[in-house]
C-alpha positions in Angstrom: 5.1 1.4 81.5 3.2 4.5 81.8 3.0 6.3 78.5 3.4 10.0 78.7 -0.4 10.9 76.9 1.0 14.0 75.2 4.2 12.7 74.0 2.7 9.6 72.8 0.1 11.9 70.8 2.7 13.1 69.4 4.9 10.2 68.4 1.9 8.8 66.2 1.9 12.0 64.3 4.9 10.8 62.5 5.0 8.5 59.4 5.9 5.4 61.5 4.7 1.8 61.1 3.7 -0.6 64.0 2.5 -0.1 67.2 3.4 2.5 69.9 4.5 0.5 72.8 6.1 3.1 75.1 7.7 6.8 75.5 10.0 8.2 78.2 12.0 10.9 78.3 15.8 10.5 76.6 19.0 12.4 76.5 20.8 14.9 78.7 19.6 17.8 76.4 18.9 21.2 77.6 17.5 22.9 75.0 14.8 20.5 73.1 12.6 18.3 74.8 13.1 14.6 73.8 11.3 11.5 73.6 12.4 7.7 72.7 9.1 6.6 71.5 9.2 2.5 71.1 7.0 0.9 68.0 6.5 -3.0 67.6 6.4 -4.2 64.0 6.1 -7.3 63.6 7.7 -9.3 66.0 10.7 -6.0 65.6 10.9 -3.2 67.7 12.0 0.5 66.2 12.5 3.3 68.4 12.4 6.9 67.3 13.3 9.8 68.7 11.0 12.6 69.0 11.9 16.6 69.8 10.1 19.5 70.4 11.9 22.3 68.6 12.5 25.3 71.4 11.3 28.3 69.2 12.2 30.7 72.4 15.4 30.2 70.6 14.7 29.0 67.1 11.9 31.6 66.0 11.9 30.4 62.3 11.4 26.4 62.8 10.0 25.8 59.9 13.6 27.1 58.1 15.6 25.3 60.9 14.1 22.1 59.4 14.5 23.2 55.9 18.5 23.2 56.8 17.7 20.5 58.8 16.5 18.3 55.3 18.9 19.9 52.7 21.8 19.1 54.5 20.6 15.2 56.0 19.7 14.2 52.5 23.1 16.0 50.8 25.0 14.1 53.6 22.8 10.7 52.4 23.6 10.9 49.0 27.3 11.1 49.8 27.4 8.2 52.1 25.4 6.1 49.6 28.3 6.8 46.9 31.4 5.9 49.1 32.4 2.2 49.3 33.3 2.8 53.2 29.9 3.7 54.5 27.4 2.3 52.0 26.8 -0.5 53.7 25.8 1.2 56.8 25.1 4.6 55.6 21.4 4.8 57.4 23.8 4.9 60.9 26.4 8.0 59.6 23.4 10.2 59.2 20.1 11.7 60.7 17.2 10.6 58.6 14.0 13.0 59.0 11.1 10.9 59.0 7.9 13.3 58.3 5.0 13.9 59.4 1.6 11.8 58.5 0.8 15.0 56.5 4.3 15.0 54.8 5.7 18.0 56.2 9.2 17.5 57.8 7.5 18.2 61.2 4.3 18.0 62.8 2.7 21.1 64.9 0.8 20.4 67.7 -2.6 22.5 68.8 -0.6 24.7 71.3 2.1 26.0 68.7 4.6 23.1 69.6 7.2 22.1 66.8 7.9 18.4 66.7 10.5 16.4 64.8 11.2 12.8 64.7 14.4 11.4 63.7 15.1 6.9 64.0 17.2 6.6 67.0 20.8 5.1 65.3 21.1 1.7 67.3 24.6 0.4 68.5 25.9 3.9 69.6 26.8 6.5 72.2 27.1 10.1 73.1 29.1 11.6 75.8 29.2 14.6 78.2 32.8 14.8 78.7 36.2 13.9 76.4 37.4 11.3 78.4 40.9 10.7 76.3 42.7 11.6 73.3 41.4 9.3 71.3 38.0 10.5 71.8 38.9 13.8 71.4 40.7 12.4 67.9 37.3 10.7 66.8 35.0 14.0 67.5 37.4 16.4 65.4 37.7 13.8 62.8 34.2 13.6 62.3 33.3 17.1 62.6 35.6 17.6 59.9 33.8 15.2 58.0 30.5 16.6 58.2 32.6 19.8 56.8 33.7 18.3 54.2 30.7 16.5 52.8 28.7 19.7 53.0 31.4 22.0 51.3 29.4 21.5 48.1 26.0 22.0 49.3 24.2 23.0 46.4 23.1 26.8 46.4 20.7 28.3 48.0 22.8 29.8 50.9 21.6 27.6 54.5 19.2 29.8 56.7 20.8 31.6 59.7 19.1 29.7 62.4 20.1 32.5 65.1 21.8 35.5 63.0 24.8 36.9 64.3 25.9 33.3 66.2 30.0 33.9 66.5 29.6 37.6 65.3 32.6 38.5 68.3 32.5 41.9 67.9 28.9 41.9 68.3 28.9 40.2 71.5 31.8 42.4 72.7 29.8 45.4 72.2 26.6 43.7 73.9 29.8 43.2 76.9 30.1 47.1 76.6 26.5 48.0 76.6 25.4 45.6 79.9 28.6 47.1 81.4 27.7 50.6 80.9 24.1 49.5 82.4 25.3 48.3 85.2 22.1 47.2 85.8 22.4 44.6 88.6 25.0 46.5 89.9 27.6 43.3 89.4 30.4 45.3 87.9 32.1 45.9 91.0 32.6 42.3 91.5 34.1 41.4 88.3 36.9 44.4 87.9 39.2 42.0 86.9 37.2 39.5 84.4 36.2 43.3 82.8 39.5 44.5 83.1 40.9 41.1 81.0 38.2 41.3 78.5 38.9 45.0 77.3 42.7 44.2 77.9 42.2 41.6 74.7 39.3 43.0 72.7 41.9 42.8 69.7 41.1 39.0 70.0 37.4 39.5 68.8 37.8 40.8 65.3 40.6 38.8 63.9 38.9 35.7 62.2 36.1 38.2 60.6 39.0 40.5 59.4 40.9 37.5 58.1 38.4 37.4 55.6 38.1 33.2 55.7 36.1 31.2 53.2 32.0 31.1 54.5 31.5 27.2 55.3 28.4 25.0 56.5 29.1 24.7 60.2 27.6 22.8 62.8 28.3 25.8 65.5 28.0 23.2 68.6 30.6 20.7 68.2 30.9 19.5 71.8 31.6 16.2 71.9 27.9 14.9 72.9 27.2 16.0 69.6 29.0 12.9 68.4 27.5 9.5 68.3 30.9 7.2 68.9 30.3 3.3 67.7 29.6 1.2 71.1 32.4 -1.6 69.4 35.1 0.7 67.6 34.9 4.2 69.4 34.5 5.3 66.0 33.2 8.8 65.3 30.1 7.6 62.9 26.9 10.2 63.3 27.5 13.9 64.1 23.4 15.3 65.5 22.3 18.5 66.8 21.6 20.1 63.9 19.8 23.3 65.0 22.8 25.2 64.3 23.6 23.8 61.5 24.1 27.5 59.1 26.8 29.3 57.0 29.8 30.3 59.2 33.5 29.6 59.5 34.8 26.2 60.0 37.1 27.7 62.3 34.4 29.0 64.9 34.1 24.9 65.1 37.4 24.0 65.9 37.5 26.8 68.1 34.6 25.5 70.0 36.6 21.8 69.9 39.0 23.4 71.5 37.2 25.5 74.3 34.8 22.0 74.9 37.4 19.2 74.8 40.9 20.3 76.1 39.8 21.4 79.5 38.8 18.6 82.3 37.5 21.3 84.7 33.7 22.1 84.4 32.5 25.1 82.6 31.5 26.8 86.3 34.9 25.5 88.0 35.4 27.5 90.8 38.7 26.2 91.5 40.8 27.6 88.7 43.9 25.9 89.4 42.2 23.0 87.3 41.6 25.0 84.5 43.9 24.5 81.5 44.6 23.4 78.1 45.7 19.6 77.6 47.7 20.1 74.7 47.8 16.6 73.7 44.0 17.2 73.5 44.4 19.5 71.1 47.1 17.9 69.1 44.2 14.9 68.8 41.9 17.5 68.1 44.0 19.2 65.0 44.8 15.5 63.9 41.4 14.3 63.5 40.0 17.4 62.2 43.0 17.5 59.5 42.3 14.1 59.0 39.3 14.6 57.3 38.7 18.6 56.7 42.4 19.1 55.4 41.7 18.8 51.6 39.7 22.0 51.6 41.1 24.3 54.1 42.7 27.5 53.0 46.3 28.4 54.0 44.3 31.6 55.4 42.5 28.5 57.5 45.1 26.7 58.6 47.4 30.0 59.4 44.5 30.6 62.2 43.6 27.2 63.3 45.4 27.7 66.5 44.3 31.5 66.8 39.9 29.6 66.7 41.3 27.7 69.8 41.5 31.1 72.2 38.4 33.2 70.0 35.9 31.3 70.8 36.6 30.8 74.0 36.7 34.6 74.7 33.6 35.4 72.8 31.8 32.8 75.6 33.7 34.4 78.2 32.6 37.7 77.2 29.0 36.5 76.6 28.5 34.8 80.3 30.5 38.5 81.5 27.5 40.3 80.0 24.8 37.8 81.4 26.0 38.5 85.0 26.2 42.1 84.4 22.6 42.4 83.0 21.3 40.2 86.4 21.5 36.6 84.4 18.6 37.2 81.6 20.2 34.7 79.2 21.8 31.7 80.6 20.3 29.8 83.7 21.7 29.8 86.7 21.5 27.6 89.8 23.6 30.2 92.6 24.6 33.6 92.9 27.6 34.3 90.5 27.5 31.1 88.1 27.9 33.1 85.2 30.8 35.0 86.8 32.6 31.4 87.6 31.3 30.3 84.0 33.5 34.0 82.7 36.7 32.7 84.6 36.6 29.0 83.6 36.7 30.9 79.9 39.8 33.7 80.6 41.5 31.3 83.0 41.7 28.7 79.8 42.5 31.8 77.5 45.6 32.2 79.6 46.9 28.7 79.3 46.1 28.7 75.3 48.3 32.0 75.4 51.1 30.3 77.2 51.1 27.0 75.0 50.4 29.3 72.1 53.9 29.0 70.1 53.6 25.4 70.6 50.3 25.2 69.5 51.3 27.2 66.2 54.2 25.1 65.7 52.0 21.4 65.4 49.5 23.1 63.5 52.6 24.3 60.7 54.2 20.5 61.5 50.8 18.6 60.8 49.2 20.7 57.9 52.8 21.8 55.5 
């Protein structure tokens, strides 16, 4: 197999015994460039996987991997301490291997960040929730990674990118690029506008709740699960660029945006756009599962509430990308990010129908 030069330059760089045999592109990533590099030791093969840290979007790197190392070797040492996962703790957690020059990432001559991380053997990621039981395992486990990180030893994590779920802040970006007008798109979307200010109530209420600040992953779709290939089990949560203080309810809100809703983010056809609700009930039983010891009743009041906010900040954010001519987030036709914006109200409206419910098996599960 033909060996990518630069990549395989690169996979050397890291503190890794044997020989290189191969590299190829892995994953269905689309912010990080990633490798699978292959070693041979000793009659053994090891494969790592090796990333090039986008620092369009992470402009601080080397404090990304600082958060990056803090909270793999926190989550480590509690894995090494419980019965349940010290026998296989090395597969529950990313383990940064460094650099030859002991750094916890290697810079190459152009500026490129590199990371390296073992690739965990006898597990899976996937794009979509494909049942409730998936859905069950990804909240459980991101409510795991909560809870082992709730005593993260001081200092306060690096903000990776500052002002992440800040919803009014992105509602007043919304205001700005409509005010510009500047691709003259506003006359298209009078009712997505129309819907957003309608509900800009929505944007303020977990900040003004004034909820406990948490570690957070801030991406918890569910291909940022690794589920076991035998027992389906949530074991590895990865994609820890976001990793940084926040709420743990912008999480679950995210859950609930990424896993309740079969239709594609760009669905044009909006009649397949709507909450599952047995999705989310899967949803608030894994993540009680493991996160309930240590939410607040302020927490668990809004737990429901996370499910439509985050939603709506997206909405509002792919809004203001088609109104500012689609500078942010890439696009592949003429008014993607305008679909993208209805996918993300048409699911707000079927939270707000199911709402009561929802409300109901949050006070059921949690009292």
């Amino acid at each position: 197999m033909t060996i990518p030069l630069h990549a395989a330059a690169i996979a050397r760089q890291f503190a890794m015994d044997g020989q290189l045999q191969s590299v190829t592109p892995y994953g269905s990533g689309h912010i990080n460039d990633t490798y699978c590099a292959v070693f041979s030791q000793g009659g053994c093969t090891a494969r790592l996987i090796v990333q090039r840290i986008h620092t369009g979007i992470f402009r601080d790197p080397s404090a990304l991997m600082e958060n990056i190392r803090r909270v793999t070797s926190h989550l480590a040492l509690k894995m090494q301490a419980e019965p349940d996962c010290a026998r296989d703790w090395e597969r529950r957690v990313l383990t940064v291997i460094p650099a030859r020059d002991g750094r916890a990432w290697h810079e190459d001559a152009a500026g490129g960040w590199w990371r390296a991380y073992p690739l965990i053997e006898g597990a899976h990621s996937l794009d979509a929730v494909e049942s409730a039981e998936q859905a069950y395992e990804a909240a459980r486990a991101f409510g795991r990674f909560q809870q082992l990180l709730a005593d993260l030893p001081a200092p306060r994590l690096h903000d990776t990118i500052p002002d992440f779920h800040n919803t009014p802040k992105r509602f007043a970006d919304f205001e700005r690029a409509l005010a510009a007008d500047v691709a003259g798109h506003a006359a298209n979307a009078r009712a997505e506008i129309e819907f957003a200010i309608a509900r800009q109530g929505i944007a303020s209420v977990l900040l003004d709740a004034h909820l406990p600040e948490r570690v957070t992953h801030n991406d918890t779709k569910i291909n940022n699960v690794l589920l076991d290939d035998k027992t389906g089990e949530g074991i590895c949560v990865i994609d820890l660029d976001t990793v940084m203080p926040g709420l743990a309810l912008y999480d679950f809100g995210d859950m609930v945006r990424t896993a309740t809703c079969a239709a594609s983010e760009d669905e044009r056809d909006l009649s397949k756009v709507a909450m599952q609700f047995k999705m989310f009930e899967a949803l608030v039983r894994g993540y009680f599962s493991t996160a309930g010891g240590f939410l607040t009743k302020a927490e668990l009041e809004h737990l429901a509430f996370a499910g439509k906010a985050i939603p709506f900040e997206q909405g509002i954010r792919f809004l203001a990308d088609y109104l500012a001519g689609d500078t942010y987030y890439k696009v592949h036709r003429a008014g993607q990010n305008l679909d993208r914006c209805r996918t993300q109200f048409k699911l707000i409206e079927s939270i707000e129908a199911q709402e009561e419910a929802m409300n109901r098996l949050v006070r059921e599960l949690t009292r």
